[in-house]
N, C-alpha and C positions, 0 to 999 in steps of 0.2 A: 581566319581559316588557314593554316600550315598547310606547306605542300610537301608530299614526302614518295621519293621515290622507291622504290623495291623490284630488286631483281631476283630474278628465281631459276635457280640453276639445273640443268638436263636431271639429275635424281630427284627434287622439287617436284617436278613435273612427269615423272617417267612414266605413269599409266592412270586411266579414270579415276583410281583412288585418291591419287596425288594431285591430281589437277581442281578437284575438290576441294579436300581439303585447305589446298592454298586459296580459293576461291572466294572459302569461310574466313580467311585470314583478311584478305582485300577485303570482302564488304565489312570487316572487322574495324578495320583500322579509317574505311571511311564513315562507318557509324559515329567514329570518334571524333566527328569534327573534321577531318583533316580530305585534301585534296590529292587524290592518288594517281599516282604514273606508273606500271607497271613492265617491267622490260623482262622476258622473257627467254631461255635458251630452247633449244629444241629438244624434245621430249627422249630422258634416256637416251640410248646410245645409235641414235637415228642419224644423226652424222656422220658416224664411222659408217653405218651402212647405207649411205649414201653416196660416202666415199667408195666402197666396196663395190659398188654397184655403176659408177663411173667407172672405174679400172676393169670391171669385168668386158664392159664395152670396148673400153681403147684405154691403150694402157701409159697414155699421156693424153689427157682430156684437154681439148682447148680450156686457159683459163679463165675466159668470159663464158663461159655455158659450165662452167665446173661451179661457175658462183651461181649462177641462176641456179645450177640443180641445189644447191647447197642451202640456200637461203629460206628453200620448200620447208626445211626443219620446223624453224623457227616459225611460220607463218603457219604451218598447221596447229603450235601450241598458241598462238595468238588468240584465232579462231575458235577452238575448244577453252580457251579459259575463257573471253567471253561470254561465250554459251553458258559456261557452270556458272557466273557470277549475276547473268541475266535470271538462271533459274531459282537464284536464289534472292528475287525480286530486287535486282538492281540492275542498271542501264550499265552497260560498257561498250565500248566502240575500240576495233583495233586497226592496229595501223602496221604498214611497211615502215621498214628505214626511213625508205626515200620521202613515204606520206611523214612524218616524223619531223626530216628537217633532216637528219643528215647527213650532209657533202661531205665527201670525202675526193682521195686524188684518185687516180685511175690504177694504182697498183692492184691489182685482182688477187684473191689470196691473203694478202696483208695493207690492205689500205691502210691508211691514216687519215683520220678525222681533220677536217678543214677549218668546219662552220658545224653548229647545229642554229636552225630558223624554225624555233618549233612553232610556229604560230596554231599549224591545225592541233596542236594537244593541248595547248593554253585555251585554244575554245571549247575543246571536247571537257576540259575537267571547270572552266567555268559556266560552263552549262547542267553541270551536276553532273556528267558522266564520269565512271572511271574509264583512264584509257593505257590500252593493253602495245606494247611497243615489241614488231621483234627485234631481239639482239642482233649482234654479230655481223650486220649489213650497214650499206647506205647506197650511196648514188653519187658516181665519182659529177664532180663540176664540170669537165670537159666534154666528156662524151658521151654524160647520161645515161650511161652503165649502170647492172646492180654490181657491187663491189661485195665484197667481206671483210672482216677486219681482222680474221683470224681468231685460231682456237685461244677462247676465254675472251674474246670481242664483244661476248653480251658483257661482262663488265665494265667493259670502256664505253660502252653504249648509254648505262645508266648512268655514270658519272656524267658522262658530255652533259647528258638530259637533264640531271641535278643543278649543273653549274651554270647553263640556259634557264632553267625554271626557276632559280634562286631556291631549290626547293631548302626545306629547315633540313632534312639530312637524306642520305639514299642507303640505304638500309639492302646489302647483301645476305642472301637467302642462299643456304646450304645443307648439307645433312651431318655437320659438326656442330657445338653448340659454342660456335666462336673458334679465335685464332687459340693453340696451343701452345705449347715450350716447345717440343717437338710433336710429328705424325704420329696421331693416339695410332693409327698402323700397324706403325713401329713400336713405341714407346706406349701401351698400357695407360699408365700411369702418368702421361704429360696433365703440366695444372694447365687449365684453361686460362689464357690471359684476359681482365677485366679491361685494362685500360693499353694506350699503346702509342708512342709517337707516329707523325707520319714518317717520320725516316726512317725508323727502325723498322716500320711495315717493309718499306723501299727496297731496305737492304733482304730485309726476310724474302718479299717476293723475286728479287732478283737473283735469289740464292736457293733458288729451290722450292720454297716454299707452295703449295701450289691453291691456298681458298680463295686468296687474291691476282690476279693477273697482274704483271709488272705496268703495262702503260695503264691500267685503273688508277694505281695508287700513282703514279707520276703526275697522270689529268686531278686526281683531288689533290695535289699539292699543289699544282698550278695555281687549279684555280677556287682554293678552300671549303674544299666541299668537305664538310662528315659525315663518316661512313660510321655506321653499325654492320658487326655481320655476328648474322645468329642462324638457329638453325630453324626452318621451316619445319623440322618434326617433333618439337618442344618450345615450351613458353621462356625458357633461361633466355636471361638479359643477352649473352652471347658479347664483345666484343667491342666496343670504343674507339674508333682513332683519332687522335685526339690533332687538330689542325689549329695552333693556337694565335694564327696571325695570319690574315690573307696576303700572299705572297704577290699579288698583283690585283689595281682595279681588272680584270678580265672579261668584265661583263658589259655589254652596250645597253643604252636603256633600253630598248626593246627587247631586252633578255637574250639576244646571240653573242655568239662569240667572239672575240679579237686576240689578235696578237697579244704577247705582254706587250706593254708601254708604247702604243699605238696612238692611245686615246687617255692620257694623264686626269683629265676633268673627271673621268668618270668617277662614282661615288664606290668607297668600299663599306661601307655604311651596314648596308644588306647580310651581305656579308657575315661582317662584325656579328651581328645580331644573330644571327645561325648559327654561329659558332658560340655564344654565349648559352642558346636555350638549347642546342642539341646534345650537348654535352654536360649531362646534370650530375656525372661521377667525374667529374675535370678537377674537386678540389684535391689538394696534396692529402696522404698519408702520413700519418706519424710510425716510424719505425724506430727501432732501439738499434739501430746499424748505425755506424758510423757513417757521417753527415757524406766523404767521398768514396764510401767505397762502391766500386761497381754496381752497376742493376741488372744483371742478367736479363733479355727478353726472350730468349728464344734460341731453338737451334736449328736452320737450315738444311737442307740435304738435297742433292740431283746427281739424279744417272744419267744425265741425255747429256754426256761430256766426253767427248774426244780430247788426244793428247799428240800435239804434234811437234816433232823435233827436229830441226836443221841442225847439223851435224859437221862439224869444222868448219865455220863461219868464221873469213875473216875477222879479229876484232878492229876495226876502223870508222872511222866516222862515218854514216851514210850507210851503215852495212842495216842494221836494225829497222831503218827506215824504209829500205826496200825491202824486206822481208817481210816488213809488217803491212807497209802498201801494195804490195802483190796479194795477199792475200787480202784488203779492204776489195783491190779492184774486183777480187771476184764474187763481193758481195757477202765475205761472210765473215760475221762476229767475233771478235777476241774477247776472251775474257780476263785469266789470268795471262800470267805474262814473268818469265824467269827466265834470265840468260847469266850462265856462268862466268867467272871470271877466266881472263885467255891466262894459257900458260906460256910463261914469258918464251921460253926457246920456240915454240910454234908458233906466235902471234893469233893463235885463234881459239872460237869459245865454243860453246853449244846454246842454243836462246831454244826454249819450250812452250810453248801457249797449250792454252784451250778454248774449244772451240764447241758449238754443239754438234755432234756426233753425226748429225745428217747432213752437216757439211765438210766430213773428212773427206770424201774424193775433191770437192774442191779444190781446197783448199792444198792437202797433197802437191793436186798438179800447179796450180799457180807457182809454188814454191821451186818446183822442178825446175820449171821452165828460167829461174833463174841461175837454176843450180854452176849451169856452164858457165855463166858469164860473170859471175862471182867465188868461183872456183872451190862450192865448197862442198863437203867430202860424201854425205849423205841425206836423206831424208826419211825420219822416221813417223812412221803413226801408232799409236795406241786408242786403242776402242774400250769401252765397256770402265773407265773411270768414276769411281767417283767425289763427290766436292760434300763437305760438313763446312759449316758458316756456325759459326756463334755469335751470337748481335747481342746488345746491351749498352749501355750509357755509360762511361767511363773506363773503356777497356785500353785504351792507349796509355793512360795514365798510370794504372795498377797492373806493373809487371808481373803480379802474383796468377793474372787471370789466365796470362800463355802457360805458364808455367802448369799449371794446375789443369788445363787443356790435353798439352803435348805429355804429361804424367800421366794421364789417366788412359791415351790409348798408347801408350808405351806395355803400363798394366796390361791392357788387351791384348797383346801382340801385334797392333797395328802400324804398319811403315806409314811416315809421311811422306809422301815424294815431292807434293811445291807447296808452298805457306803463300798467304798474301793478307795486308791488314788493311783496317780503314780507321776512323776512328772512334766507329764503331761497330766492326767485326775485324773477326779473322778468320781467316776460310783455310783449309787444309783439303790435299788432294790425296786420297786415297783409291788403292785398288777398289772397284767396286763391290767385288766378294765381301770386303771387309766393313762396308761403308754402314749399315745397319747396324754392326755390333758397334763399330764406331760411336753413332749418335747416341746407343743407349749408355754406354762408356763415359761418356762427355755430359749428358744428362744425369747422370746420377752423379758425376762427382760435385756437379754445381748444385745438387741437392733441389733439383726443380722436380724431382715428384710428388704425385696427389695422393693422398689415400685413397680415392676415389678413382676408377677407372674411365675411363671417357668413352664415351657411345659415340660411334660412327654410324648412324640410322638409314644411312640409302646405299654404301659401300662406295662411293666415287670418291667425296670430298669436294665436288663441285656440285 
């Protein structure tokens, strides 16, 4: 008997129709043999007015009672999808986080997962029960707190719970039918992608992308879990990530978690073997393309980008490093990162990052505050930016792929203003106005459209 996990995202679940139907889906896939775990988000946009509803209170919520009010979400879809799945004459039992297993630290708001000890779900689904898990939470180890894990946490949720249960795959539940080239949103016309590395998810969700949550796809790389993501409002296969080598024993024999390389003895064996039977489109394609040329996966896109610029920066050793550790200290994210070359007669440059746009005051003042004592001439912020990512397999190698990129929103009328590459993407920063026509620009020249139009069935994408 297979263990398979399935998450199901705020439009999955947004009202009695949908919490049904997904219901008919769970006792579905337990009919079929298999042992089920269930992780659940909170139902439609019950979150944001939750949030709304703290702020109407007090307009900075302490953030241990911002997570208790938060956590209600999910724990009232727990409760109702039991219900529909019991009425549909089968046992379910649901659980908290914390009933669940898992510990996380004490960061309120953005925890991080510690441990999962799922012992009480391993008895609930070896007793025949299905059992119903909420997202997005747990229970910090120190002081016993309910925590959160942050918006898109029920996917970090189900992953922890997959790679604890050894389950054969955890299976993301959406109202896409799979990952795209680009947002059928934006793009009509994007092909549904069938199969899919995990890095190149990696970079997709890091880059905008939004069916996957970045630390989801981080935790199934760790620790080899395969993901399916398909759409809860149709039967299409939906989406593949393909995990072709566990990147670490990770797993204790009691099925909790560990560090990487803590515990060398342990067997990846399990493993192995999930990754073998989960992934039954894993064999290669015969294409008539030449054997190196690129593979195009996808194109990324995000508006939550701020652009911040120090402005006559000494060039000197040591100058980049306090600029960019004033702004760590304050706790917030860099992402791109371009500094100009100094012009010889002034000895000084301009360095620009980006940051996510809800930490431009930050970050701003951090950088001020050095401003005097490194003597340099201004500080500027830009709001409302935004970033296109192209990802694919071989783009470092085939110069023709930038080319054919920076050609096509040229054709558009679109400015680049910073470039960054990997080696497999290249990200480009555009005005946000322009950032739409951008992707569709850059999708068509790489000829990733469908004949077929792509249904978005719940309007979120998560």
């Amino acid at each position: 008997m297979g263990v398979v996990v399935q998450k199901y995202g705020g439009s999955s679940v947004a009202d009695a129709e949908g919490i049904k139907r997904v219901a008919q889906r769970i006792v579905d896939t337990k009919k079929a043999g298999n042992q089920v775990v269930v992780v659940v988000s909170a139902m439609g946009d019950s979150t944001d007015d939750l949030i709304d509803l703290a702020k109407q209170v007090s307009p900075l919520p302490p953030a241990r009672e911002l997570d208790m009010l938060l956590t209600a979400g999910e724990r009232i879809s727990m409760a109702v999808l039991a219900m529909a799945i019991a009425n549909l004459g089968h046992e379910a039992e649901s659980f908290t986080g914390s009933q669940a297993g898992v510990i996380t630290d004490e960061s309120h708001g953005k925890a991080k997962i510690i441990d999962v000890t799922p012992g009480r779900i391993k008895a609930s689904v070896e007793g025949g029960h299905i059992a119903i898990v909420a997202g997005f939470q747990g229970v910090s180890q120190d002081t016993k707190n309910i925590t959160t894990l942050g918006r898109g946490g029920s996917d970090t949720t189900a992953v922890a719970l997959a790679a604890a249960l050894h389950a054969d795959v955890c299976e993301i539940y959406t109202d896409v039918d799979g990952l795209f080239t680009a947002d059928p949103r934006i793009v009509p016309t994007a092909s549904r992608i069938t199969r899919i590395t995990i890095e190149e998810t990696l970079e997709m969700a890091a880059h905008g992308a939004k069916i996957l949550h970045l630390r989801a796809v981080e935790y199934a790389r760790r620790y080899a879990v395969p993901l399916h993501v398909r759409s809860s409002f149709s039967e299409r296969e939906g989406t593949w990530i393909l995990v072709d080598r566990p990147l670490t024993s990770a797993l204790r024999r009691d099925g909790s978690l560990r560090e990487a390389g803590t515990e060398p003895d342990a067997s990846p064996s399990a493993i192995q073997t999930v990754t073998a039977t989960a992934n039954p489109t894993a064999s290669p394609t015969v294409t008539e393309e030449p054997m190196e040329d690129p593979i195009i996966s996808g194109i990324a896109h995000d508006t939550s980008l701020g652009k911040v610029t120090a402005v006559g920066v000494p060039d000197r050793p040591g100058a980049a490093a306090s600029v960019v550790g004033a702004v760590a200290s304050a706790g917030v994210a860099i992402d791109m990162i371009v500094q100009n070359v100094s012009t010889s007669p002034t000895g000084l440059t301009d360095m620009s990052f980006t940051i996510p746009e809800e930490d431009g005051t930050q970050a701003v003042a951090a950088i001020r505050e050095l401003q005097a004592s490194m003597g340099f001439a201004d500080v500027l912020y830009t709001s409302h930016i935004g970033k296109l990512s192209l990802v694919g397999a071989g783009l470092r190698s085939n110069p023709h792929v930038a080319q054919r990129m920076f050609g096509a929103l040229a054709e558009a009328g679109i400015n680049i203003e910073m470039i960054s590459t990997s080696e497999i993407r290249i990200s480009v920063i555009t005005d946000q106005a322009d950032l739409e026509g951008a992707v569709r620009a850059v999708h068509r020249a790489f000829h990733l459209d469908s004949p077929d139009e792509a249904v978005v069935h719940g309007g979120t994408g998560r």
